[in-house]
N, C-alpha and C positions, 0 to 999 in steps of 0.2 A: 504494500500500500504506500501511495504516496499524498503527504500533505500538499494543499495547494493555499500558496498564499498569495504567491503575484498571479495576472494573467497580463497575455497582451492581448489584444481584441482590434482586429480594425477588418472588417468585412465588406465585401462589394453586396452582397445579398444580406439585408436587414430583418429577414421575418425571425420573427421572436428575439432577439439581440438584445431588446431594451429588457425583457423580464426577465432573459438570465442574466444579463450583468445587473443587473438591480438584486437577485438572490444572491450572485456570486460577493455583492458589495457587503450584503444583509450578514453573510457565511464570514468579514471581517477579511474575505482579499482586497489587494490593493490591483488598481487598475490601469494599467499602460494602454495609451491608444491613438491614434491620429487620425486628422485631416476629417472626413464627415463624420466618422464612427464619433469622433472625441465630442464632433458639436452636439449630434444624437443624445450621447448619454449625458453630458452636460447640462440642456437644453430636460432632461426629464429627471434633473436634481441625484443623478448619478454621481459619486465623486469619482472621477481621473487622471491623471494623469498625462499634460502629452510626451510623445516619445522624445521629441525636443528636448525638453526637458530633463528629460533620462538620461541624455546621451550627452547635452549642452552644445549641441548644434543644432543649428536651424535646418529645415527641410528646405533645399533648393532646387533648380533645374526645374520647376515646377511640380515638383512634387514628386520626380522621377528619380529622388534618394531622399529617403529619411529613413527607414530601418534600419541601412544595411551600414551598419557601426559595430565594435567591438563591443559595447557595452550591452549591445541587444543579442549578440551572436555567441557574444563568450558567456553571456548568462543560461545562454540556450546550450550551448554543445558541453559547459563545463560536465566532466565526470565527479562528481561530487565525492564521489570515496576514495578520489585521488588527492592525496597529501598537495603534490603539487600544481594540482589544476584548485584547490582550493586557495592556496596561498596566492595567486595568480590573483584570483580574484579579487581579492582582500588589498593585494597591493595597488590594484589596478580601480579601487572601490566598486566593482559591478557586483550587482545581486541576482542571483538565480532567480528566472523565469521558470512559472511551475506549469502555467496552462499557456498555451500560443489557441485563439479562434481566430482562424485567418480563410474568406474564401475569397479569392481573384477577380481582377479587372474583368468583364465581360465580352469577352474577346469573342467568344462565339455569336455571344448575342449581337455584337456590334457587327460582324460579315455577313451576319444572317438579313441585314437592312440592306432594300435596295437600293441600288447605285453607291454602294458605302465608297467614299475614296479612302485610299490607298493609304494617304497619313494617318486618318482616325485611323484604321486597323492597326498600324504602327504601337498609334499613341495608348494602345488598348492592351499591349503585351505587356504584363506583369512583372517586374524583376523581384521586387523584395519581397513579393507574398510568396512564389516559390522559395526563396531560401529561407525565409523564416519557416514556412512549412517544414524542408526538410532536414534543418537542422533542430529541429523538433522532431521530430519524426524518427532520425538517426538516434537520437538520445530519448528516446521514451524508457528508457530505461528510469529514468527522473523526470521527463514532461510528457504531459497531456497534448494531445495535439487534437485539433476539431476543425473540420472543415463543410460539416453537413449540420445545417440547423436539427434537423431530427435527432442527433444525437446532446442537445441540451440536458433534456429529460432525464436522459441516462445518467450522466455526469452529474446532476445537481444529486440524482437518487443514492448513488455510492457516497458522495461526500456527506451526503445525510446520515448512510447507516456506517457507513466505515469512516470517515473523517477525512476520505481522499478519494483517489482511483486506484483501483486493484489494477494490477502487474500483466494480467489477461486484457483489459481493456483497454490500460495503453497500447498494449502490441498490436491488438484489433484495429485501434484507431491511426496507428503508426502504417501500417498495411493500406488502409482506408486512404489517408495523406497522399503516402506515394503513388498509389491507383489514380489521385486526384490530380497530382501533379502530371504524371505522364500523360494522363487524358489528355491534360492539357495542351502541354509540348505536343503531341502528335496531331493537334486539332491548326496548330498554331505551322507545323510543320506542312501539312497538309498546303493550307493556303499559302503558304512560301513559295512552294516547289510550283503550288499552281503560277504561281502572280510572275514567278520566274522562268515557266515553262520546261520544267523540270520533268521528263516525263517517268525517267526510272532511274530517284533517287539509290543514295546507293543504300541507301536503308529506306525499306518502304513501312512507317508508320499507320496504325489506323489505331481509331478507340473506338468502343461499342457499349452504351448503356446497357447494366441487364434491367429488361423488361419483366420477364418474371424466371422464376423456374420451373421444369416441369415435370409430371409427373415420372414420366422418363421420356428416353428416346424411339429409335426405330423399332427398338425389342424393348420390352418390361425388364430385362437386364442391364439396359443402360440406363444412365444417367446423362440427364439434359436439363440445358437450358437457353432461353430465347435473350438474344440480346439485339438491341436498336441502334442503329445512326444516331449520332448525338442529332442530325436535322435531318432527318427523314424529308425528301421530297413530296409534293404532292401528288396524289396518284400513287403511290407505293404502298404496298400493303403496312408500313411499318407508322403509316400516315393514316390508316384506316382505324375505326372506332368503332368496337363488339357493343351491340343492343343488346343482345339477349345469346341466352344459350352455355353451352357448358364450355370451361377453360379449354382453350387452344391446345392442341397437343403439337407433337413434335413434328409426324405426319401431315396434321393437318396444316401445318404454316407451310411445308415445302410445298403441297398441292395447291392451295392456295396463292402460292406464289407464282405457282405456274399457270394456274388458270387467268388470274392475274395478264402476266405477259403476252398469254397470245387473246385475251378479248381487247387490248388495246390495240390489239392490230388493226383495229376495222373502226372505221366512219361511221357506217349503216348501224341500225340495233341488233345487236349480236347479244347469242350464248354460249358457254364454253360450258361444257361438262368435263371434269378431269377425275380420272382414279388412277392412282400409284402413278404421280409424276406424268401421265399424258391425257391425250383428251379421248375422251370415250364419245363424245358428241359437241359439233358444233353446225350453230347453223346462226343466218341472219336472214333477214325478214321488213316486210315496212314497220313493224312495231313488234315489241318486245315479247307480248306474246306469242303471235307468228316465229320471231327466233328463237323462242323456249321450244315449240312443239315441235320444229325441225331437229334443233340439239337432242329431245329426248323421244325421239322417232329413229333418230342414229342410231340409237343403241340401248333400248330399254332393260337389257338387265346390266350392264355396265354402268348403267347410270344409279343403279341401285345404291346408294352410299355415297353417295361421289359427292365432289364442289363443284357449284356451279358460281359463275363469275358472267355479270353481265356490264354494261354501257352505258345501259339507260335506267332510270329508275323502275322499282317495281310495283305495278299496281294490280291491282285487289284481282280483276280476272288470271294473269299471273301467277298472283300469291296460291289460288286459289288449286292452282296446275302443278304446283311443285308441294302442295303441302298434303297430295294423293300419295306420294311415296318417300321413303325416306331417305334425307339427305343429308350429310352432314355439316357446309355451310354454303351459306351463298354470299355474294359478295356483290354490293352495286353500287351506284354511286347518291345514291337514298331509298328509300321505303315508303310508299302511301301509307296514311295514317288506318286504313283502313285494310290495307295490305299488313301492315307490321300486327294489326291485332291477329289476322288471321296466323300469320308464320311464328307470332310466337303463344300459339297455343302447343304445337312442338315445344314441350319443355329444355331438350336436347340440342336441339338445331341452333349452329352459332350462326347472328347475323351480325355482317360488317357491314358498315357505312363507310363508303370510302370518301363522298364529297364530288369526286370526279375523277375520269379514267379518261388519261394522256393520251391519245394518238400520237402527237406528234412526242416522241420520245429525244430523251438528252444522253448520249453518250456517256456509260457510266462506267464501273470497272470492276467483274467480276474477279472475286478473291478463294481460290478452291487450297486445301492445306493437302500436303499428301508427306508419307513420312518423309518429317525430317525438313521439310521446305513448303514451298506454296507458290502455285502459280495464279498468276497475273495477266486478265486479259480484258478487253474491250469488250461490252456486252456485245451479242450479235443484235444490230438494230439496224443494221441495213439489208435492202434487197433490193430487186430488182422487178420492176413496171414490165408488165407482158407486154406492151405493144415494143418496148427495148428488147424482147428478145430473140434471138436467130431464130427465123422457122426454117428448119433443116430438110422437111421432107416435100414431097412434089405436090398434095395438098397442104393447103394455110387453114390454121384454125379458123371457123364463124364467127361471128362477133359474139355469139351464144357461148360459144366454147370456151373463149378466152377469157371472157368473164368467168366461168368455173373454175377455169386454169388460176387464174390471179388469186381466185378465194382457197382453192387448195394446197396453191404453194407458201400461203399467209400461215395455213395451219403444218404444212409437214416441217415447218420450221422447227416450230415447238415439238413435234415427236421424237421419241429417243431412235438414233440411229441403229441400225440401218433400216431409215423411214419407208415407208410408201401409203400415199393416202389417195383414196377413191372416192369423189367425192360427187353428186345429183343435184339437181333443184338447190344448189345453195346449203344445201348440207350435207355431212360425212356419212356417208353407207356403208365406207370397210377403213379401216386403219391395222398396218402393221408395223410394229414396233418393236426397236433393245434386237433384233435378230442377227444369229452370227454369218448371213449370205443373205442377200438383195431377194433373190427371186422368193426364198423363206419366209419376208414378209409381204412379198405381192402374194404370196397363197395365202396368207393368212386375211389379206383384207379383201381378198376375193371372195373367198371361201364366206366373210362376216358379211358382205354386201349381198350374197344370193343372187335373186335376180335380177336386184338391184345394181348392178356392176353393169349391166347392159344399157348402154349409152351412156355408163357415167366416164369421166375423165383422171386421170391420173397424174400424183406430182408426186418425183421422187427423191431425196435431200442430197444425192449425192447421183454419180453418173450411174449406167447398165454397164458393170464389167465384160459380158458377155450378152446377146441376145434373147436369152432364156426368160427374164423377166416379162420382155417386148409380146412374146411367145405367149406367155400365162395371160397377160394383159389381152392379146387379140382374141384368143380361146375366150376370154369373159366377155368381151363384147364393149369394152372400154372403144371409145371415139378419140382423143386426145391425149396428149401425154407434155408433163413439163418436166423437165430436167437438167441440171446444171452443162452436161456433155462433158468432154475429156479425157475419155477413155481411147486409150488407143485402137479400141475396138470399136467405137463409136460408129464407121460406117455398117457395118453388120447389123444395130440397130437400126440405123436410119432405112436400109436395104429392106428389110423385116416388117418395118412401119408401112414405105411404100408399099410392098407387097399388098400388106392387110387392108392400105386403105385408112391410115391413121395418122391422123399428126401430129406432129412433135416439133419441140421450139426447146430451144438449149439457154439456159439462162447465163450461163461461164459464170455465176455462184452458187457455192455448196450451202448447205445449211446441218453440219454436223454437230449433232448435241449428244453427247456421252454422258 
């Protein structure tokens, strides 16, 4: 345990501030503090301290040094059961600091404003709140370190029944500190590297809020938990806000994520139905009902459990359509109030409000860990416009086709490779996916489409190694086909198309999702 009799206290974030240093005053500590904090607790008959004072220099440069002095740093780091760090003291007159409440400039909050320039960011990077933090932090062995108003309570509660802080709580809070500090720095590094066009620093920094933890992960054997972008974009799931329904689980965010990604691909009112990372049905329509019953005409027992993610809000006919079978969340950018009473009479069913779902997407930057490292890449958000792309064979696709073409190559994006999607009337009739040879998955989304494959068209995320797939595709009665092309074997297809009377258009980009 340790007594606390000094504190220093100077916060950018004021909630609650004035009641525990008022109890901390009441408990007979004495109070160091600057610049607003000092006029705050002043101003509400606090007594303090300024650090000026303390130290007997004045705060200059505009206020961009006043802590960082020997009196405030040798108070903090001294080891106290050292003979000779105490003598130090004593000749040097500094008194140990017992509690440091210190949280930072608002650096995030300040880039988060539009058009910020360039100096306020500057002016907004913190120097002596980080080392007082972590020269507190280093030595909790002797100091209290706070940098989270929620933990007030805590602290006032041990000084009450023990007459300090327990030896466990500093270490907690010391842990707590540096977590805080680094967030920091990597928040602060992030927009460096931006503003400097840094693309692959040589240390790549990121920090991540935990959001919550969860029950477990992918198996009931693991251990998980969810964490957030300190600023989540708009349009992102991590931006979205749960009405109703049961905690998120660990599957459920990936699916969701992915359903997510590929209904923003589309303008028109769109459905996505996704189970286990792909889509089991999608469809769009003049209105949102219309693209429910295509998505779940796709594929009605896939869609059994599944996420659905739509574009446009949901109303009450709708609600009324997805709340016949069980789903596990839907996700839209609002809820009719008359809709929302019906969906959450489903006690279970999570509903997100997202606000709104981006089309136009901003180049972001997927972060995957594999042992021991972690790659680094550009989300995939770019494609390519069917009227851009090569039509290869001796027929050109209808203007009918082409339009199916453009909506099926929007979805075989998001399928796990090795894709191929077969898709009618504006929605999916067979999907094949995750398969270890191409033609593997054109049987399988043939085989799910029945006789629905007969005139529908086909897009597939990577080129036909060999003609075999072209083959399964003509046998089903498919009219069109999209495809990146590439292959050395490529004419073989294109040969095979002709033949059958099919056409095909080469896009020269892949769409590979592992």
């Amino acid at each position: 345990m340790q007594t606390i009799r000094r504190a220093l206290i100077s916060v950018s974030d004021k909630t609650g501030i004035v009641d525990f240093a008022k109890q901390l005053a009441e408990k007979g500590v004495e109070i160091l503090s600057t610049g607003g904090t000092y006029s705050l607790l002043t101003s509400k008959g606090i007594p303090a301290k300024q650090v000026q004072d303390e130290t007997g220099f004045p705060e200059i440069l505009d206020g961009r040094v006043k802590t960082l002095h020997p009196r405030i740093h040798g108070g903090l780091l001294a080891v106290r059961d050292f003979p000779s760090h105490r003598q130090q003291l004593e000749e040097n007159e500094i008194t140990p600091i017992d509690l440091v409440v210190v949280n930072l400039y608002p650096f995030q909050q300040t880039i988060e404003k539009e058009d910020v320039a360039y100096a306020e960011a500057i002016e907004n990077i913190d120097i002596g709140g980080p080392s007082m933090l972590r020269s507190a932090a280093k030595n909790h062995r002797y100091v209290t370190v706070v940098v989270d108003p929620a933990d007030y309570d805590v602290i006032l509660a041990q000084i009450e029944e023990l007459g300090g802080t327990a030896d466990k709580l500093r270490q907690v809070l010391s842990a707590k500190a540096f977590s805080h500090t680094a967030a920091y720095d990597a928040i602060i590094s992030q927009y460096m590297n931006q503003q400097a066009g840094i693309e692959y620093p040589a240390q790549h920094t990121v920090t991540f809020n935990l959001a919550q933890t969860l029950r477990y992960g992918e198996n009931p054997h693991q251990k998980a938990a969810y964490y957030q972008s300190p600023t989540p974009a708009a349009g992102t799931l991590a931006a979205a806000k749960q009405l109703h329904g049961k905690e998120l689980s660990y599957n459920n965010l990936q699916d969701a994520d992915a359903a997510l990604q590929l209904v923003s691909e589309f303008a028109e009112p769109a459905v996505v139905a996704i189970k286990h990372m792909n889509p089991c049905g999608v469809g769009i329509g003049n209105n949102i009902q219309e693209a429910y019953q295509k998505a779940y005409e796709s594929d009605p027992v896939s869609i059994f459990g599944g996420i659905i993610a739509t574009n446009r809000p949901i109303d009450l006919e709708t609600a009324k359509k997805m709340s016949e079978i069980f789903l596990e969340i839907v996700i839209a950018p609002s809820f009719d109030k008359d809709a929302l009473a019906v969906l959450t009479t489903k006690k279970n069913l999570r509903l997100l409000e997202l606000g709104e779902v981006k089309s136009d997407k901003v180049v972001d930057w997927n972060l995957r860990t594999i042992g021991g490292g972690a790659l680094l890449q550009q989300q995939d958000i770019h494609t390519v416009a069917v009227e851009d792309c090569q039509v290869v064979t001796d027929r050109e696709p209808t203007k009918e086709e082409l339009a199916q073409l453009a909506f099926a190559w929007k979805i075989c994006k998001h399928v796990k490779s090795n894709a191929i999607v077969l898709t009618k009337d504006f929605r999916t009739v067979g999907v094949g996916a995750g398969q270890m040879n191409r033609v593997g998955s054109a049987q399988i989304a043939i085989r799910q489409a029945g006789a629905d494959s007969k005139g529908s068209v086909m897009a597939s995320d990577a080129f036909f190694p060999m003609k075999d797939t072209l083959e399964e595709a003509a046998r089903a009665g498919v009219t069109a086909i999209i495809q990146p092309g590439g292959s050395i074997r490529d004419q073989e297809s294109i040969d095979e198309a002709n033949r059958q009377g099919i056409a095909m258009i080469f896009t020269g980009m892949r769409h590979f999702r592992h």
